[in-house]
N, C-alpha and C positions, 0 to 999 in steps of 0.2 A: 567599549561599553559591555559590563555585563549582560546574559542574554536571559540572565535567571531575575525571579521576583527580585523586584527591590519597592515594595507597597509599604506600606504601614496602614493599619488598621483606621486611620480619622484621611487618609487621602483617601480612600475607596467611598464613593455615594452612592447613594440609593442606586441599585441597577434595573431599575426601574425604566419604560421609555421615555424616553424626553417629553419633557410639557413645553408647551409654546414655541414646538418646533414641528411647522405643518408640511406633510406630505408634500404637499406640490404646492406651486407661487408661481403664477401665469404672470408675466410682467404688463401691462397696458399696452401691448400692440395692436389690438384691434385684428388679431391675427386669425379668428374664423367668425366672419358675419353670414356663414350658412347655416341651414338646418344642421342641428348637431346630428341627426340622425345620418346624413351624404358623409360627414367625417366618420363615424361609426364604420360606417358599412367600407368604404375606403380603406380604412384603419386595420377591419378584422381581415380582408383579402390580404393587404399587404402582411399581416402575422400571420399570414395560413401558410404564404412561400419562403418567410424566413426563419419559421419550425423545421419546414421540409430542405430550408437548406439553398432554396432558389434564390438568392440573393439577387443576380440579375435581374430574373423574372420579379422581384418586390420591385425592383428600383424603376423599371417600365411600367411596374404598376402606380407607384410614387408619380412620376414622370407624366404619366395619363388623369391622375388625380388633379395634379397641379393645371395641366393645359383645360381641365372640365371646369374651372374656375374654384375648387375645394382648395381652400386652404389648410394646412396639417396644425396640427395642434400638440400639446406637449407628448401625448402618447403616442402618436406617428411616429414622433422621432426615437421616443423608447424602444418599441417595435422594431426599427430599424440596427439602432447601435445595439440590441439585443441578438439582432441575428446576427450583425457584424462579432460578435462576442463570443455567441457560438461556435463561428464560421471564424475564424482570425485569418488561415488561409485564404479565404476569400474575399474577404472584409477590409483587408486592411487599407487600402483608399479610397473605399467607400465610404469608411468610417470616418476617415481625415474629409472628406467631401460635407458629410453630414456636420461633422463637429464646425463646421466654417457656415455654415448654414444656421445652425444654431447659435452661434456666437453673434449674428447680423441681428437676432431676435432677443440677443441676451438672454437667451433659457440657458446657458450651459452657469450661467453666477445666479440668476434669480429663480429659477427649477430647481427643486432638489432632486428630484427624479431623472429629468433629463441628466444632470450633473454625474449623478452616481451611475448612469449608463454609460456617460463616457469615461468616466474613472476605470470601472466594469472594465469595456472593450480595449482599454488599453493595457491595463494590465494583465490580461488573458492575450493579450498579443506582445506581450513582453518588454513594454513598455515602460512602465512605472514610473519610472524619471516625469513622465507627460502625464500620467495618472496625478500624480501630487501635486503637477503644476494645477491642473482643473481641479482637485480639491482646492486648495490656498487662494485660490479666483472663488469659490464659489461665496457666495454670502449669505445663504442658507446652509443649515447642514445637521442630519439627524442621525441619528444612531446607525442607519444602514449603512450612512455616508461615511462615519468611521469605521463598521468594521470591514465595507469595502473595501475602502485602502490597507485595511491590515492584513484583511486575507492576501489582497494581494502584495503587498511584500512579501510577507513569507512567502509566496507561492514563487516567487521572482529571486528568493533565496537574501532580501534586504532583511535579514533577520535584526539588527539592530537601529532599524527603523522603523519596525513594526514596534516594538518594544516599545520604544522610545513614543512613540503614536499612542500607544496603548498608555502610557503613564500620562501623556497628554491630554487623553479623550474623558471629558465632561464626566459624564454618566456612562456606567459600564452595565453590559446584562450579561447573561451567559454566552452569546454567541460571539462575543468579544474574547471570552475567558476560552472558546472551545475555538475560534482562530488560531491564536497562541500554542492551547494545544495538540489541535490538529496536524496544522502544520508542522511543527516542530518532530512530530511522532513521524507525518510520512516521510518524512525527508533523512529520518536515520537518528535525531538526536533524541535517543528514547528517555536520556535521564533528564534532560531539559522539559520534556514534557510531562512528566512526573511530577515533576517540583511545581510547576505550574499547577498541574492538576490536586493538587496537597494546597497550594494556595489557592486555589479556587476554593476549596471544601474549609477553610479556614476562613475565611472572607463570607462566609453561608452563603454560596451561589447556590443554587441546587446544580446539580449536573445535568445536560440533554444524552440522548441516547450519542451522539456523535461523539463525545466529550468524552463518553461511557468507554466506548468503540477504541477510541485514540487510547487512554491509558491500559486498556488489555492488553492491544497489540505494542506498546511501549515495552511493558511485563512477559509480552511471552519472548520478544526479541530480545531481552536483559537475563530473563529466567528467576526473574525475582519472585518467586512462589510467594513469599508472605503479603508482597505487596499487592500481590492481585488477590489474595483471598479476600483483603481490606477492600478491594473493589466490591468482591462479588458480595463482600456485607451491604455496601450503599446499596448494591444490585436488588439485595432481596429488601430491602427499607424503603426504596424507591416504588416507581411504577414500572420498572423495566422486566421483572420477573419474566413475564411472556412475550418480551419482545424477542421476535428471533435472529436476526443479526446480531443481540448483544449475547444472547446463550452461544450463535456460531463463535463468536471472539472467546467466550467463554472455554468454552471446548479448545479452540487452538491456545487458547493461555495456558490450560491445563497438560494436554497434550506436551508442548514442546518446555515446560518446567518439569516431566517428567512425572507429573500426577496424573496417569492414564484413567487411573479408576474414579476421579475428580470427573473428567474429565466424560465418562463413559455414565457417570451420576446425572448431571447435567444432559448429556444427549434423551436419557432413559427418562427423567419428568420433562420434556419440553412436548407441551401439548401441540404444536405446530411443529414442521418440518419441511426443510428444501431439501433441495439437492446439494447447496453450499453446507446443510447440516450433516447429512451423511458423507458430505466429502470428508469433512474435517472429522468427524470420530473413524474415518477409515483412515485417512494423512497419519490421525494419531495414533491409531495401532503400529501402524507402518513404521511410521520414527522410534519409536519404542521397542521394535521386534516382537511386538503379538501377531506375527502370520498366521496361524489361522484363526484369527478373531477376524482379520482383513478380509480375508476370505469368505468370511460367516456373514458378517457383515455387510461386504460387496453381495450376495448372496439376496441376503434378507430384502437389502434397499431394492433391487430388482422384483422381489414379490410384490415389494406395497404398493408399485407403479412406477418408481423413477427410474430414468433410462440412465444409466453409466455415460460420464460424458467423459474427455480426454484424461482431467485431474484423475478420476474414480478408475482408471483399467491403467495409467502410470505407475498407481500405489498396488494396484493388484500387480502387475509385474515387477514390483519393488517386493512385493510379500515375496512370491513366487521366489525371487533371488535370493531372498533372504534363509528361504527354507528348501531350496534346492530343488524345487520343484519345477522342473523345465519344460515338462511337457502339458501340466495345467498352463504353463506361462504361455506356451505358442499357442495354447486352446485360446485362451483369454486375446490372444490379439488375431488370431482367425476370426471370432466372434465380433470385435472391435471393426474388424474392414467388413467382415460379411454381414453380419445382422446392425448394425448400430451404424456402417456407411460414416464412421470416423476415419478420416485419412490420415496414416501413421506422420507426429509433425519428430522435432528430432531427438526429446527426451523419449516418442516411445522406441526409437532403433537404440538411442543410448540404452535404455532398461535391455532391450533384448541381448546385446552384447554382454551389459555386467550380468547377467542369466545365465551366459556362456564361460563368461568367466569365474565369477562364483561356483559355481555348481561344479567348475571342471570336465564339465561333460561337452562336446563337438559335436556330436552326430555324425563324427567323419568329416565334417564342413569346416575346418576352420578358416578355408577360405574365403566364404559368407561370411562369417565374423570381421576379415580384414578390410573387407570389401565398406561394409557399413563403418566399421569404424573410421577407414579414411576418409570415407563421403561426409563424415561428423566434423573432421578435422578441417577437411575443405568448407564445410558449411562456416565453420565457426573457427579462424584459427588461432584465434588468441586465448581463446578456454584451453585451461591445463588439464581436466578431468578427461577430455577426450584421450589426449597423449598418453596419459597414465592408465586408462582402460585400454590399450592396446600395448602397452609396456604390460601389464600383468596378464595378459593374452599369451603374450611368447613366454613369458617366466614362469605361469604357469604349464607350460608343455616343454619347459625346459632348453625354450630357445634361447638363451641367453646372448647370441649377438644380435637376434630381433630387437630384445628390450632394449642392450646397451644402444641400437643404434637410433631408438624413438628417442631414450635420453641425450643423446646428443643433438640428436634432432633440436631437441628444445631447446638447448642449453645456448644451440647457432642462432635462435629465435630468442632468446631472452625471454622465454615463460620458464617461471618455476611455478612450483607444486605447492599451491595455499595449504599453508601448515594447519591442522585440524585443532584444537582447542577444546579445556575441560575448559570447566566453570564450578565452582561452588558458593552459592549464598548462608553466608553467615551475619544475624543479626539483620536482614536487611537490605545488605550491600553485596554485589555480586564478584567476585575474585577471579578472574582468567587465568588459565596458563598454557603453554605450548611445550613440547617437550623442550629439554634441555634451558630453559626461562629462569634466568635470574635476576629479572627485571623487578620482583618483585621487593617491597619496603621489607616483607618478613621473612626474606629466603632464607635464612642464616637458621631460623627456627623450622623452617618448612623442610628443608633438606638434613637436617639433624633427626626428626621425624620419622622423615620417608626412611634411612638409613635404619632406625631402631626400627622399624615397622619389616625391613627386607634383612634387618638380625634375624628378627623374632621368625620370621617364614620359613628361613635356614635351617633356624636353630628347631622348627615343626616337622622338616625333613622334607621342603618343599623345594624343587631342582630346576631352577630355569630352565626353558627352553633353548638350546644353542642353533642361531640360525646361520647356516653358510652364506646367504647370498641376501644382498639386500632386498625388499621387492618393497617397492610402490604401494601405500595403502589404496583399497577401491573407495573408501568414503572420504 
């Protein structure tokens, strides 16, 4: 099954919320003949401990309710599969307890609330299979009720049963159309949620700020420039101008499609600001190689009040690398342990190493550099960046059976070295390549090209460089 629109314009109805389809439907059990006000009060204690996570502690509270003579009533039980939903580690026979509990009373078919709590809990506890069985039992069922089960496929990776759910479901709103493409976005399939999101603005859904969210981040992981600018048009037509989470997406769309100064536009009119906001126009210097705007930057955000947290002094020791600046870089993470009481996690010893390595400079220590970078490798030994930051440690000093012997290293472990990747968008569509890549439909024309392109360089009196020794790129 397809995973992309397959709609037409007269199956899509009103996405409006359902009519004659009521929140909740208490079935005739005669299930609380006390003051409503003892179930209230019951109700809100047992929600106070399964906010907090005491699951136990609700269920003695539960437990104490029942023996007082309080009967529970449909929102007890919400309460309860909610925090089971929360909590899935802790939840999860508690939930089966509750869900059997509830089925004696018939709320899990004639509730639509209880229903969609237990759909909820199971498919946050990875479930889903049992999720669908208690939708398909239910006999009520309203728009939440659908798109809970659709978030949760997707979230459970049943991506063509969510679909398939979604062409199914009665009446559609936005938060249907932002399942679809949410999900689809977090989980890596960024052109899938594009398409979706292109048929949603076809179909005149309006977009919600989440909806928003999802196809930037789709566009900055594609690098599709045109298609996020068409975002950021609905962005300023819409009501989202001053939302700040969608300018933060903004900023990183820009940023990592290589429109820094988009990107630095956007930070400069946003009349609010986090700290997720200056990360990301400092990430986007960073990526870009503007070091000391990163710097200026990191700088400024510290005047206006914000405290630099792990993200904000990783990118400042990425500038620092970048620009060869070693000794702002060990300032920046003296500062980091002594004033700020951040404890270095292992991208910041990573950053310190490529500092040392980059820059070429030791301090007489390259010792401390092998030191940290094994401890990297023991942390983590299936990452290849580590290996290759300590293969360009000895290569750079001209250890050559250092590096040879990290490269065999790996080669006995079966990690190789994730090939780096251009990208160019034409028309639209985004085009990858790798070096040496003749995967492509238009190589024949791409490589005729490049050839006339490194005549013409020749023929300008331009001398490649001849390198002796192969080394390891750092990025």
């Amino acid at each position: 099954m397809s995973l992309l629109p397959a709609l037409t314009p007269t199956s899509l109805t009103s996405h409006q919320n359902p009519k004659n389809q009521p929140l909740s439907s208490v079935p005739n059990h005669q299930i609380s003949l006390q003051p409503l006000q003892s179930v209230v009060s019951w109700t809100s204690s047992i929600s106070r401990h399964c906010r907090a996570g005491r699951l136990s502690v609700a269920v003695q509270e539960f437990t104490r309710m029942r023996l007082a003579g309080v009967e529970p009533n449909h929102i007890t039980f919400v309460t309860l599969l909610s925090g089971c939903s929360e909590f899935p580690l802790k939840g999860g026979d508690l939930g089966s307890l509750i869900h059997g509990h509830v089925c004696k009373l018939g709320l899990d078919k004639e509730d639509v609330m209880v229903g969609t709590a237990l759909m909820e809990m199971y498919a946050k506890g990875e479930r889903v299979e049992v999720a669908k069985l208690v939708f398909d039992l239910m006999k009520v069922k309203n728009s939440v009720s659908w798109n809970t089960m659709i978030d949760g496929c997707m979230k459970n990776r049943e991506y063509e049963k969510a679909v398939e759910m979604f062409d199914e479901m009665p009446e559609r709103d936005v938060i249907s159309w932002t399942a679809l493409i949410n999900g689809f976005s977090k989980r890596g399939f960024y052109e899938e949620a594009l398409d979706w999101f292109r048929e949603m603005i076809i179909f005149g859904v309006k977009p919600d700020y989440v909806s928003i969210i999802a196809a930037l981040t789709a566009c900055a992981n594609l690098g599709t420039l045109t298609v996020g600018l068409w975002v950021h048009r609905l962005v300023l037509k819409k009501s989202f101008r001053n939302n700040v989470r969608v300018n933060n997406s903004l900023i990183d769309m820009y940023s990592r499609c290589g429109s820094i100064e988009f990107a630095r536009e956007v930070f400069d009119k946003m009349q609010e600001r986090t700290l997720v906001s200056w990360n990301s126009i400092i990430v986007g210097f960073a990526v870009n190689g503007f070091a000391d705007e990163v710097l200026k930057y990191f700088g400024a955000m510290q005047k206006e009040g914000f405290k630099p947290d792990g993200v904000s002094f990783t990118r400042a020791f990425t500038a620092c690398s970048h620009a060869g600046l070693v000794d702002e870089g060990f300032h920046y993470f003296d500062i980091m342990k002594r004033i700020y009481r951040i404890s270095p996690r292992i991208e910041h010893f990573g950053c310190i190493v490529d500092l040392y390595s980059r820059a070429g400079k030791y301090h007489g220590d390259i010792n401390l550099a092998e030191r940290i970078v094994k401890n990297l490798v023991a942390l983590n030994p299936g990452s290849d960046s580590n290996y290759v930051l300590l293969s360009n440690i000895y290569a750079a000093l001209g250890r050559w059976e250092g590096a040879s012997k990290v490269r065999r290293r790996m080669k006995a472990l079966g990690i190789q070295k994730k090939p780096g990747f251009s990208s160019i968008e034409i028309d639209g569509c985004v085009h990858e390549f790798v070096a040496g890549d003749k995967s492509h439909m238009e190589k024949d024309c791409i490589y005729a090209t490049l050839e006339l392109l490194a005549f013409d360089l020749m023929s300008s009196g331009y001398a490649p460089e001849i390198v002796t020794r192969q080394l390891y790129e750092s990025d």
